[in-house]
N, C-alpha and C positions, 0 to 999 in steps of 0.2 A: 290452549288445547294442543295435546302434542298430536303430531304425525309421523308415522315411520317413513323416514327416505334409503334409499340405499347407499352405503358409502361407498361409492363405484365411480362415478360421474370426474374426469379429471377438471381443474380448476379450471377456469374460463376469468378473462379480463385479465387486470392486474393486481393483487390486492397489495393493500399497501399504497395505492397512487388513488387522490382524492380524482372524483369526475370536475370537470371546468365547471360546473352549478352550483358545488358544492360549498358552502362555506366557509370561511375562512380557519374558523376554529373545528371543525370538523378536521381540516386537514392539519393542524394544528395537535388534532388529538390521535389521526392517524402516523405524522412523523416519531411522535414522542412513543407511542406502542411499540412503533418497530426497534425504537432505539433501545425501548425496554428488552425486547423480548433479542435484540442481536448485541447488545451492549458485551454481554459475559463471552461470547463468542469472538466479537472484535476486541476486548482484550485481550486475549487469550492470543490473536493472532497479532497482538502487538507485541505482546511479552517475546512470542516465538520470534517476531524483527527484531524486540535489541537483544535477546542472547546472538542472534545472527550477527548484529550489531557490533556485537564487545567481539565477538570472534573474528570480524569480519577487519577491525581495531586491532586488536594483536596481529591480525596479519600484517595488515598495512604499517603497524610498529614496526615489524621483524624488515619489511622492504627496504624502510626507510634508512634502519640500521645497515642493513645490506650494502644498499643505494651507497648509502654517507661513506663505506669503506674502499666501494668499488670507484667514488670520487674521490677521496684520500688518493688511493693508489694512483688513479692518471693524472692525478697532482704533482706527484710525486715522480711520476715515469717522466712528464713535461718539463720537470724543472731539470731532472737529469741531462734528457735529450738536448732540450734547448743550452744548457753550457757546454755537453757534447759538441754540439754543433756548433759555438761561440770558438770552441778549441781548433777544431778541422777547420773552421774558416780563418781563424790566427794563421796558424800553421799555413795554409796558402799565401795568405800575404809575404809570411815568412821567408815561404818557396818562391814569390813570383819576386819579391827583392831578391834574393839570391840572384835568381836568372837573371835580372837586371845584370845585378854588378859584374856578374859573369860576361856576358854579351859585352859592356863597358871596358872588359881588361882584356875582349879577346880585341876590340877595336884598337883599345894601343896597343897590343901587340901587332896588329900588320902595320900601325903608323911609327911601328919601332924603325929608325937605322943605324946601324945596319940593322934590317928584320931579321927574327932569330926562329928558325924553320920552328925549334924545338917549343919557343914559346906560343906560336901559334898554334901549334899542334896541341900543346897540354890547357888552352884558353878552349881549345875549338871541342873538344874532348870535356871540357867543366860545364861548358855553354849545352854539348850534348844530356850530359847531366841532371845538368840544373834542370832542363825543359820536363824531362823526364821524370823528376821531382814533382816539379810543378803541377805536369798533366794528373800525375797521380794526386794530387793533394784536390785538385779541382773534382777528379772520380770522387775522391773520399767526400768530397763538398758535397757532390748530388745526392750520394746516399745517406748521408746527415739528414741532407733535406729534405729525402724522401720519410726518412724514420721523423724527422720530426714534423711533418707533414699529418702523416699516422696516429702519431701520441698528440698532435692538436684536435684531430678528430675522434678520437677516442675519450680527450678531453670535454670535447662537446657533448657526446654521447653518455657519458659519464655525468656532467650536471645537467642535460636536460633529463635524464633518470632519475636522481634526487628532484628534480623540483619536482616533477610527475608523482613522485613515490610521497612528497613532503605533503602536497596539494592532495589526494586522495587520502592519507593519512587524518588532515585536517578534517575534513568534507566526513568521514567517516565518524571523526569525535565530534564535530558539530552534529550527528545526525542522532547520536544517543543523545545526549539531552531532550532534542524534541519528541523521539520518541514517547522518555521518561513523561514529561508533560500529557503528550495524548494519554499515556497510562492516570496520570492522576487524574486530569479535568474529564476522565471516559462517562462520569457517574456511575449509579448502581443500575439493575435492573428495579428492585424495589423504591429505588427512587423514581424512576422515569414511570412507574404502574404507579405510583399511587399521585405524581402531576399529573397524567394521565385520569385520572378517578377525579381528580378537582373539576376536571373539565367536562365529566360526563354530562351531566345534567343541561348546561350552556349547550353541548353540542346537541341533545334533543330537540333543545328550545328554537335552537339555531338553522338545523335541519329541517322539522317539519314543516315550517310555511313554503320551505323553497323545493322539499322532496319531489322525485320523478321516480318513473321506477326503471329510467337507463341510469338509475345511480347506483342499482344493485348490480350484484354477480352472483355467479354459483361455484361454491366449494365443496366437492363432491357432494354434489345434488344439492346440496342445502344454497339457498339464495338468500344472501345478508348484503348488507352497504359496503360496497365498495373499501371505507375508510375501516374497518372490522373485518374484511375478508383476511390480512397477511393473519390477521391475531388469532382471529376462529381457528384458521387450518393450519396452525401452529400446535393449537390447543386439540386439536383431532389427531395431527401428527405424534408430538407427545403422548396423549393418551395411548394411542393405538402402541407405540413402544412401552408402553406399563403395562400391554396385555387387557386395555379398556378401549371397547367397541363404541365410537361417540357418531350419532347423526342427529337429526331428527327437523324439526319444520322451523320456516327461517319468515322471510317474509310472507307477507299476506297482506291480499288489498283489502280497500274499504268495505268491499262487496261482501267481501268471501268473511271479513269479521262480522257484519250485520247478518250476513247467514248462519254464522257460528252462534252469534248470541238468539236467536231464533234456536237451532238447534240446543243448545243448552237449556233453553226455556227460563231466559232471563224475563223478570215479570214485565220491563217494557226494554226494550233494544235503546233508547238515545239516554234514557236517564236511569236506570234502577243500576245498582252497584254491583262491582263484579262478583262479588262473594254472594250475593242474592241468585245467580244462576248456577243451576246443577255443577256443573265444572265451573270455575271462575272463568269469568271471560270480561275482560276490558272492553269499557263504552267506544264503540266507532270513531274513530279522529282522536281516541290517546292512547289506543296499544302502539310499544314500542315493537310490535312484527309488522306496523305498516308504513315502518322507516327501515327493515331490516338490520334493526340494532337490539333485538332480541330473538332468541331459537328457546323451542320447547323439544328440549333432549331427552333422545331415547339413544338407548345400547341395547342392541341386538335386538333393535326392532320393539321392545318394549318402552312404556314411558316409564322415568322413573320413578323408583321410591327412596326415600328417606333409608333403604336398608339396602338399595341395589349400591353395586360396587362403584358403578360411574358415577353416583349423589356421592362417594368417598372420597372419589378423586377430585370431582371438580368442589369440594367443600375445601380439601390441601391446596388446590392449583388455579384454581378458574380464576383467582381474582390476580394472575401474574400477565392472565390475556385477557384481561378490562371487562371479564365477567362477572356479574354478582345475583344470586339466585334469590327468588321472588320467595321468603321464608314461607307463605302462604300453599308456595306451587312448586316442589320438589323438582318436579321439570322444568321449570321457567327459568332462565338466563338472561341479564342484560346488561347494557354498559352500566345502569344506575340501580339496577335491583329490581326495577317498578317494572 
């Protein structure tokens, strides 16, 4: 029997997360829904990571390329410097012989006799020379040393950039593939809804000896199981973006169905069949509204008919959020139909 609720009430609990009571398969059939109903979504934001991916790829191509030139060059600047410097340091030894042989000829020249003013003079004057050579060859040493000091550090700088640039490179192409993968093994959404529909039936059987009713919640106003709340207010959400008004009555106790079959004026409440009362009403202890894993749907506060536009919509769509209508009850929604 339907009931008009208002769709106003924001969602309460978690939907989508089984209660700790709840069975195993129950949450079993609640993971697999979500996967259904987020599947095309998480694809969707996988495809968006590997174009990121491949873009992300050609960058780190272009670095590498970069990197590999900018180490070429301080390859190239090191080999220079370092035989630069191999030269400037020759050339000192060169200079610091000279001054040797210098200092050596001005020494015989004073142990000349007779000593020759002149020879000392032009020894003392070579030996000035040379030194002066010398000191300059040794300047030129340090500034070799310093430039090739610079091009060894620039050297370093230069291939720890390639390896950085080679290593993110890598890491970047390893990471499309697996991407590609989560894209393949994602499944469909009508795959995961209809292992999810294998499972209905089990989770009724499953759920009722062990149901409580802190197993339910409310999605806007309507109170369903926990394990059915993400699916229902998916299925409300969508609709209401098709321009179709969806609420109506969710769970119900034992109580409240033995009064309903009373008020319908079923010929006995524990055994006369549901189609024998004015409304159809399910025998106490097997409607699925007192596991709240069935709602009797109305839009815009009406229940439906077989001609209103929400029985159009949810005939296209209900069965993608583990919905399936009671052929009997235009209004009646559940995970198995019954």
């Amino acid at each position: 029997m339907a009931t008009a609720l208002a769709v106003a009430a924001p969602l309460v609990g978690n939907p989508g997360t089984a209660h700790a009571a709840v069975p195993g398969i129950a949450k079993d059939y609640s993971r697999i829904m979500y996967r259904s109903l987020t599947v095309d979504a998480t694809k969707a934001a996988l495809r968006r990571t590997l174009a990121d991916q491949k873009v992300a790829l050609k960058t780190r191509t272009a670095e590498v390329t970069a990197a590999t030139r900018t180490d070429a060059t301080a390859r190239k600047r090191l080999a220079d410097v370092t035989t630069a410097h191999a030269a400037v340091h020759e050339r000192l030894k060169t200079a610091e012989r000279g001054l040797t042989d210098t200092k050596n000829k001005l020494a015989r020249a004073k142990k000349q006799r007779p000593r020759s003013k002149n020879a000392v003079t032009r020894a003392t004057k070579a030996v000035t020379t040379a030194t002066t050579n010398r000191d300059a060859r040794r300047k030129r040493l340090h500034e070799a040393a310093t430039v090739l000091r610079a091009a060894q550090a620039q050297g370093r700088t230069a291939a720890t950039g390639l390896r950085k640039a080679t290593a993110a490179r890598e890491a970047a192409a390893a990471a499309i593939p697996r991407t590609e993968q989560r894209i393949a093994t994602a499944g469909t959404a009508a795959g995961y809804a209809a292992q999810a529909a294998t499972l209905s039936a089990t989770v009724v059987n499953e759920v009722r000896p062990k149901f409580t009713v802190t197993d339910t919640t409310s999605v806007y106003g309507v109170t369903v199981h926990r394990n059915v709340a993400y699916a229902f207010k998916r299925m409300v959400d969508d609709a209401r973006a098709d321009g179709i008004s969806i609420s109506g009555g969710g769970f119900r106790t034992k109580a409240r169905q033995i009064e309903l079959r009373k008020i319908n004026g079923c010929p006995d409440v524990w055994t006369a069949p549901s189609s024998s009362c004015r409304v159809p009403t399910a025998i106490p202890g097997r409607s699925l509204h007192e596991l709240g894993l069935a709602v009797d749907v109305t839009s815009d506060g009406k229940t439906l008919t077989r001609k209103s536009k929400a029985f159009t919509w949810l005939s296209a769509n209900a069965a993608k959020y583990g919905y399936v209508n009671l052929p009997s009850e235009a209004w009646h929604w559940s995970i198995t139909g019954g």
